[in-house]
N, C-alpha and C positions, 0 to 999 in steps of 0.2 A: 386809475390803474396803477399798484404799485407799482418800482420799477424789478420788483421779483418773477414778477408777469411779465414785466417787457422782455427781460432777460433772456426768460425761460420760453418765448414767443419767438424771438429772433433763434435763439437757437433751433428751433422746432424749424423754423422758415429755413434758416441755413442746411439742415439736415436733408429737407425736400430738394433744398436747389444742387446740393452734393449730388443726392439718390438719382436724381435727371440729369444733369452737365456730368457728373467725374463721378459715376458708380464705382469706378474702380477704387478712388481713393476711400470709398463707404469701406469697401472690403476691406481695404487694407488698414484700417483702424478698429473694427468688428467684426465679429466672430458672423460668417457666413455658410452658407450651406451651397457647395455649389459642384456643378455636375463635370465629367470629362470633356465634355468640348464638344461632342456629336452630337449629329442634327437630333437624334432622338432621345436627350438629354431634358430633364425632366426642367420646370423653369426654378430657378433662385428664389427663395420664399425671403423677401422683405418688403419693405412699407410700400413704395412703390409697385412692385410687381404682382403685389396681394389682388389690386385695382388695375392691371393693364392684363388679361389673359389673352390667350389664344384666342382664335375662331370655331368654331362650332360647324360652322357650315363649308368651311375648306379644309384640306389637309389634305394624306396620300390617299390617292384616287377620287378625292372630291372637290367637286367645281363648281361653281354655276356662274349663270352671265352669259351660257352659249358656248364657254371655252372647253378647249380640251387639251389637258395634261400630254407631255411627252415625256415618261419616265427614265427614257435612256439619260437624259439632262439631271443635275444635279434637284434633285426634290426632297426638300425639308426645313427647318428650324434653325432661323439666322437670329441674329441681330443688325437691324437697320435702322431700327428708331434710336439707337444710344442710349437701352433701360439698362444695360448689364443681364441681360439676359434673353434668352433664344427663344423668343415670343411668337415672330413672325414668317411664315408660313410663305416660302419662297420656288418658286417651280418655272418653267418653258411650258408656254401656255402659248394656243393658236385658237383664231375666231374660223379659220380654212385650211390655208395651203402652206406650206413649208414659208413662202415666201413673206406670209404676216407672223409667224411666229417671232414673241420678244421673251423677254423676264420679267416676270413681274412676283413680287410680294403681295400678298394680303395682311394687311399689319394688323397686329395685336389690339385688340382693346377699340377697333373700331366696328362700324355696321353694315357703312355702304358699300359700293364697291370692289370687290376683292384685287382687281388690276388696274386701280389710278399709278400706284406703287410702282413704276417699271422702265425698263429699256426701250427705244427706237426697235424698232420690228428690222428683219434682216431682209424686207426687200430698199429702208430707211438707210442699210450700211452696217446694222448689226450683223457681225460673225460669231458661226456657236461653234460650239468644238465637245466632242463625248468624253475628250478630257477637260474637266469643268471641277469648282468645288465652291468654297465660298469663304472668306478668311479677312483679318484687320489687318489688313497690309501697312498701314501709318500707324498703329496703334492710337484714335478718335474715337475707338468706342465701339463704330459700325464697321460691319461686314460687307466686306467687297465683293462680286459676282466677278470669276478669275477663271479662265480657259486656257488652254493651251494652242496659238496661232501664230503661224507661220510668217515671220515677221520680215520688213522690205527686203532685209540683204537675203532671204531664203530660209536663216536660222528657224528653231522653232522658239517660241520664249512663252511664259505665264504670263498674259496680258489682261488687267483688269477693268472693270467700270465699277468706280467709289460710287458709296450711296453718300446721300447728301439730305438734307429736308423733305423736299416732295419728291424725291426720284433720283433714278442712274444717272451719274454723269454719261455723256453720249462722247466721252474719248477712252480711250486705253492707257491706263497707266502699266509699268512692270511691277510685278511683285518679286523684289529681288530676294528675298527666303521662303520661298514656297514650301510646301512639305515634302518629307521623304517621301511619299507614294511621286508626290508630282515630279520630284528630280528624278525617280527611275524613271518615269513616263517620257521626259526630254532625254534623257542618255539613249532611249529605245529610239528617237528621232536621229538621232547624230549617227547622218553616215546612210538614211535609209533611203534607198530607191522606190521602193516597192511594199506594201503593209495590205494585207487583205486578212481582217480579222475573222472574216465571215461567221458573225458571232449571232449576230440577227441583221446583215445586210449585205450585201455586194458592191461596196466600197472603199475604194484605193487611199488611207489614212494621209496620205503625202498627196493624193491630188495629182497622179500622172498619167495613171494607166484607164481605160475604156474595157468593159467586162461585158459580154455576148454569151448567151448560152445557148445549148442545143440538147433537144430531147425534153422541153418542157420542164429542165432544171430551176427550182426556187429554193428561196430558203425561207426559213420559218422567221419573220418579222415583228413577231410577238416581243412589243416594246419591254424590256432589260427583265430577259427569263434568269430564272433561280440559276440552270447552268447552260453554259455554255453549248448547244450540241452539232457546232458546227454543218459546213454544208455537205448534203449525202447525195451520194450519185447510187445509182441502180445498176449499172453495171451493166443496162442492155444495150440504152441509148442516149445517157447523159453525160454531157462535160459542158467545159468552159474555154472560151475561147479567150485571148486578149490581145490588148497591144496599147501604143501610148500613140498610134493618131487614128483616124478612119478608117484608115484601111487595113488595121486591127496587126501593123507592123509592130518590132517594137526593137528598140534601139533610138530610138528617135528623139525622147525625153530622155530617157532611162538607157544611159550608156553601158552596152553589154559589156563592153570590153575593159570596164572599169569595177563590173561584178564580182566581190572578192568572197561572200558567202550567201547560204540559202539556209533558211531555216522552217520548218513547217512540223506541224503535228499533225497523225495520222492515223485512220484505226478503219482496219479492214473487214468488213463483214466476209466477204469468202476473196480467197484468192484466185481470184483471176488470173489468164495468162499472162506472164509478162508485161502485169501491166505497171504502169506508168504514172507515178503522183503528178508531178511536169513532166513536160517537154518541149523546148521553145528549138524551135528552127526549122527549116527551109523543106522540108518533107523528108521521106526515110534516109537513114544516114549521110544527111546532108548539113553541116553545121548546128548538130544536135547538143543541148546539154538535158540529159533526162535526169531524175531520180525517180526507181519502182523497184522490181522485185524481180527477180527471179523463176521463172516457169510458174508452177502454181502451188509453190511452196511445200516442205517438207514433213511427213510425218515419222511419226518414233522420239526417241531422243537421241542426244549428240553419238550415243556409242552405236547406233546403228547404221555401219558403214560400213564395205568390203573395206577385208584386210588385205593386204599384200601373203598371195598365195589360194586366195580362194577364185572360185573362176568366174570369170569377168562377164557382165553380162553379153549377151550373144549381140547386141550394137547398142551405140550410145545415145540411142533416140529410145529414152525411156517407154513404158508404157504406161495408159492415163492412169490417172492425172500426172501430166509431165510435170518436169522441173530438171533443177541441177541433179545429176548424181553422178556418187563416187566412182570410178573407174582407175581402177593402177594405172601408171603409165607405160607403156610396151615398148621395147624397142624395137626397130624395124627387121631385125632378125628373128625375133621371137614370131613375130607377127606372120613374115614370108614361112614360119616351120608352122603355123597353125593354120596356113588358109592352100586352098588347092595346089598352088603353085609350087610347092615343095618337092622338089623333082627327084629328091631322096626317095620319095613314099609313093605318090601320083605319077600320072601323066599329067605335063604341063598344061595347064588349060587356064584361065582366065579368072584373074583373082574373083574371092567368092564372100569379100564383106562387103555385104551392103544393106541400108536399110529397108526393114520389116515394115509393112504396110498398118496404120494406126488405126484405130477403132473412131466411133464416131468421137465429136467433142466432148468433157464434161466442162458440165456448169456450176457443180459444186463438188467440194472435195469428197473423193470417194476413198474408204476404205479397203485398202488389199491387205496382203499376206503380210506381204514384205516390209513394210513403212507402218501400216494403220493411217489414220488422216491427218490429213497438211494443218500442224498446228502451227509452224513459225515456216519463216520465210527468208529467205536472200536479200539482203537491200544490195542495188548496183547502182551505181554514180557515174556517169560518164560523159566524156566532153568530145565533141570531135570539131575541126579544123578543117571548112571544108569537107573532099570528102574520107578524110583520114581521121581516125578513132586515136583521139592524144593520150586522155585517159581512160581506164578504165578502173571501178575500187569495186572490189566485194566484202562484204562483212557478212560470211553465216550465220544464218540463223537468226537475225537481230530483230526479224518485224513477228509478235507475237500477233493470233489472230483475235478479231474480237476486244482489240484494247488498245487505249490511245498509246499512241509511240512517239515522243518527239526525237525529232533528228536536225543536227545540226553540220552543215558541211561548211566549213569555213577554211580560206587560207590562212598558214601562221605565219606569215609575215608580210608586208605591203613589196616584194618583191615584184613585179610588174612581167615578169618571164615566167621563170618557174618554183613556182614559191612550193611548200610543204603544204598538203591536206591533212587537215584534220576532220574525221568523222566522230560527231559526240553521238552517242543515243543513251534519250535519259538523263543528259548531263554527264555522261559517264566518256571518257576516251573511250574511242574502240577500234580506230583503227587512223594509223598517218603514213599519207604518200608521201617518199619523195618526189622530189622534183615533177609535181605535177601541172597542172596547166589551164590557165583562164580562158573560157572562154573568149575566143576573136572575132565572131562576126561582126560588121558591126549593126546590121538589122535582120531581123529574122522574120519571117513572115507566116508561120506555123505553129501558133504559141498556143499551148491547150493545160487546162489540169483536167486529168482526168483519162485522157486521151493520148495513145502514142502516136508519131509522125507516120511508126510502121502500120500501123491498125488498118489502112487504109489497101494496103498491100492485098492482091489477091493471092488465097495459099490455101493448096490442098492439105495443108499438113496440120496439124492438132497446134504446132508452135506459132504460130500466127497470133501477135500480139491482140489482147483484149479489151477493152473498156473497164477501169476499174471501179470496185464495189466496194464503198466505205464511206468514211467520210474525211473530209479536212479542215483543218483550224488553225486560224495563225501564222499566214503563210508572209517570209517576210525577208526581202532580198537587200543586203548592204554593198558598200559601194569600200566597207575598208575590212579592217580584220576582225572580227568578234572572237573577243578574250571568253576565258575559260568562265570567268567570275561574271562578264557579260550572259554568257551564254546560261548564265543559272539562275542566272535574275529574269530570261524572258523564260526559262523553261517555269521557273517559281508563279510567273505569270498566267500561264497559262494551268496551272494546274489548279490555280482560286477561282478561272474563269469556268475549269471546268468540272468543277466540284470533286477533286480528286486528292485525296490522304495525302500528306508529306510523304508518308510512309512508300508512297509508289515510285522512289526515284531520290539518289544522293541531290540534294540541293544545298548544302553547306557547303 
């Protein structure tokens, strides 16, 4: 054999042992064809990978071998063999019960199979996390399997399992450059008490709080749906109850009195009385902190309201559908010259305002003269101390019906007395208390969404708070201050979870 042949032989050998050890240094001497980075990225066409394909018989939604896919989990096309290219077919796969589920790969270019490729199952010590992705954290070539886990001191941190020859390593390494998606995902950690996505489960993201429902409340489980359509109550007889030990207290883990903001999204199918998104505390105005609405919200638009001069209605116990309404305010002279006791005009006799006796309940907003029907609604915030009401915030008009709302009630500064509320709706300011007030109890033992502490109250009168009828998403309580630029990052979140237009809300 000439040595033109040898030459040209060794080279050819060297080129294969390049394309398998150090793909990357192929690239970067030769012109390649190559995809964005995503799992659904087509594979890199060279000499190698012409001869290594995909599977055939696994991929999204297909298995065999008895397993079955868990889609919420990161499912798709890595690299684990070190071809330079996204070959290999990687998912959260169980032969039962939560407790055998691992990770496994089906690699490229083989037959048997499809989960020799994998992790220790999590009853073995494996922990999963629905923040997941899969990424060359050493820059080797292979794709690491990276979660987001709550690590010894409490932090949360990006902890991975390297691939390696035949399988995960069985320790956690950190991935100290995760991606932008993954650093907003930890900043969402820092600081949080409380996280109930209820996106498709009823699970507390930090691992604190215990969830009980009533009224035959579920959610719809349908593993990682197109969108988001959080959990819906009926409004007759459902809510949730919680707390962070058995006896469904809550203070306990999750220090109230260290609560500096709430954040939740919300969208009400009819407005209910008075009803109630939360409410944690001790029963009716007993160390309450609620967020809900006002009577059962207002119809017209903002111009339809007594003016100063026109006459006032004949008492302030509206007629149904109740709610807030405008009334001027009187002074007590005016008042004594309009009611019997005016001993100018009358015989003294026994003052004569008092309330009109009210129709039966409604259940749904009714159309009158006056209003037309309740399309928006009053949000009201309130903290009480014991049994004295500290604060109270109203923002007209701010809960539109029929459309998600998010709301954000946070302190503006870590003052520990009385710091400044800020209420966002939308991402937008809308309204700042001063010198408002943290919740103090320090356990409450009447913690509901859905449901008021007053509900419970018997009451002849139509005002007697309701059960509310909507639904919610994203409920998520901090223990420091959420900044304006925070607070637009989890609204920005929630609106890709739920399939909803930039256009519905300033996010810049």
């Amino acid at each position: 054999m000439s040595g033109t042949v040898w030459i040209g032989l060794c080279i050819l050998l060297g080129a294969i042992a390049l394309e398998v050890f150090a793909p990357t240094k192929v690239r970067e001497g030769f012109l390649a064809i190559t995809g964005s980075g995503r799992s659904d990225d087509p594979p890199r066409q060279n000499f190698i990978t012409n001869m290594i394909t995909r599977r055939g018989d696994v991929g999204v939604g297909m298995e065999i071998g008895g397993y079955k896919q868990d889609p919420r989990y990161f499912h798709g096309y890595a690299d684990v063999e070190r071809y330079g290219v996204k070959n290999d077919f990687c998912r959260m796969v169980t032969p039962g019960t939560a407790e055998d589920m691992f990770f496994a790969c089906a690699l490229a270019g083989t037959t048997g199979p499809s989960t020799d490729y994998k992790t220790n199952t999590v009853k073995d010590g494996f922990r999963i996390s629905r923040d997941d992705y899969m990424r060359d954290i050493v820059k080797d070539g292979r794709d690491a399997y990276c979660r987001i886990l709550k690590d010894k001191d409490g932090s949360y941190q990006p902890l991975c399992r390297r691939a390696f020859d035949l399988q995960f390593y069985n320790k956690d390494e950190l991935d100290t450059d995760p991606p932008e998606t993954i650093k907003t995902m930890l900043d969402f950690y820092v600081g949080c008490e409380l996280w109930l996505r209820f996106r498709d489960d009823m699970v507390d993201y930090v691992d604190k709080a215990i969830i009980q429902t009533g009224g035959g409340l579920t959610i719809d489980s349908t593993p990682n749906p197109t969108v988001a359509r959080g959990l819906t109550f009926n409004g007759i007889d459902q809510f949730v109850r919680l707390g962070d030990t058995i006896d469904l207290s809550l203070g306990n883990r999750i220090k109230m009195r260290s609560i500096r903001a709430f954040s939740v999204w919300v969208r009400f199918d009819a407005f209910t009385n008075n009803a109630h998104i939360f409410d944690f505390g001790d029963g009716p105005g007993v160390n309450n902190i609620f967020l809900g609405i006002l009577g059962k919200g207002e119809g017209g638009d903002d111009s339809a309201q007594i003016r100063p001069g026109d006459k006032c209605p004949e008492t302030t116990i509206p007629t149904e559908p109740s709610g807030a309404q405008f009334c001027p305010e009187i002074r007590a002279q005016t008042l004594f010259e309009m009611s019997a006791a005016n001993v100018e005009k009358w015989d003294c006799k026994n003052p004569s305002v008092l309330a009109r006796k009210l129709g039966p309940i409604q259940t749904k907003p009714v159309k009158t003269a006056s209003t037309g029907p309740a399309t928006r609604a009053t949000l009201i915030y309130e903290v009480w101390d014991q049994k004295l009401r500290k604060v109270q915030i109203k923002v007209n008009r701010a809960i539109p019906l029929d459309k998600w709302t998010h709301i954000l009630v946070t302190a503006k500064t870590m003052d520990a007395m009385r710091p400044e509320l800020n209420v966002y709706i939308n991402g937008n300011l809308a309204f700042t208390q001063e010198n408002g007030y943290l919740p103090q109890a320090k356990v409450t033992s009447n913690n509901y969404f859905g449901k008021s502490n007053w509900a419970n109250d018997m009451s002849g009168y139509e005002l007697r708070d309701e059960l509310f009828q909507g639904s919610i998403f994203d409920f998520r309580m901090y223990s420091n201050v959420v900044s304006e630029t925070k607070g637009k990052r989890i609204l920005q979140w929630g609106l890709e979870k739920l399939g909803l237009d930039n256009s519905f809300a300033t996010v810049s």
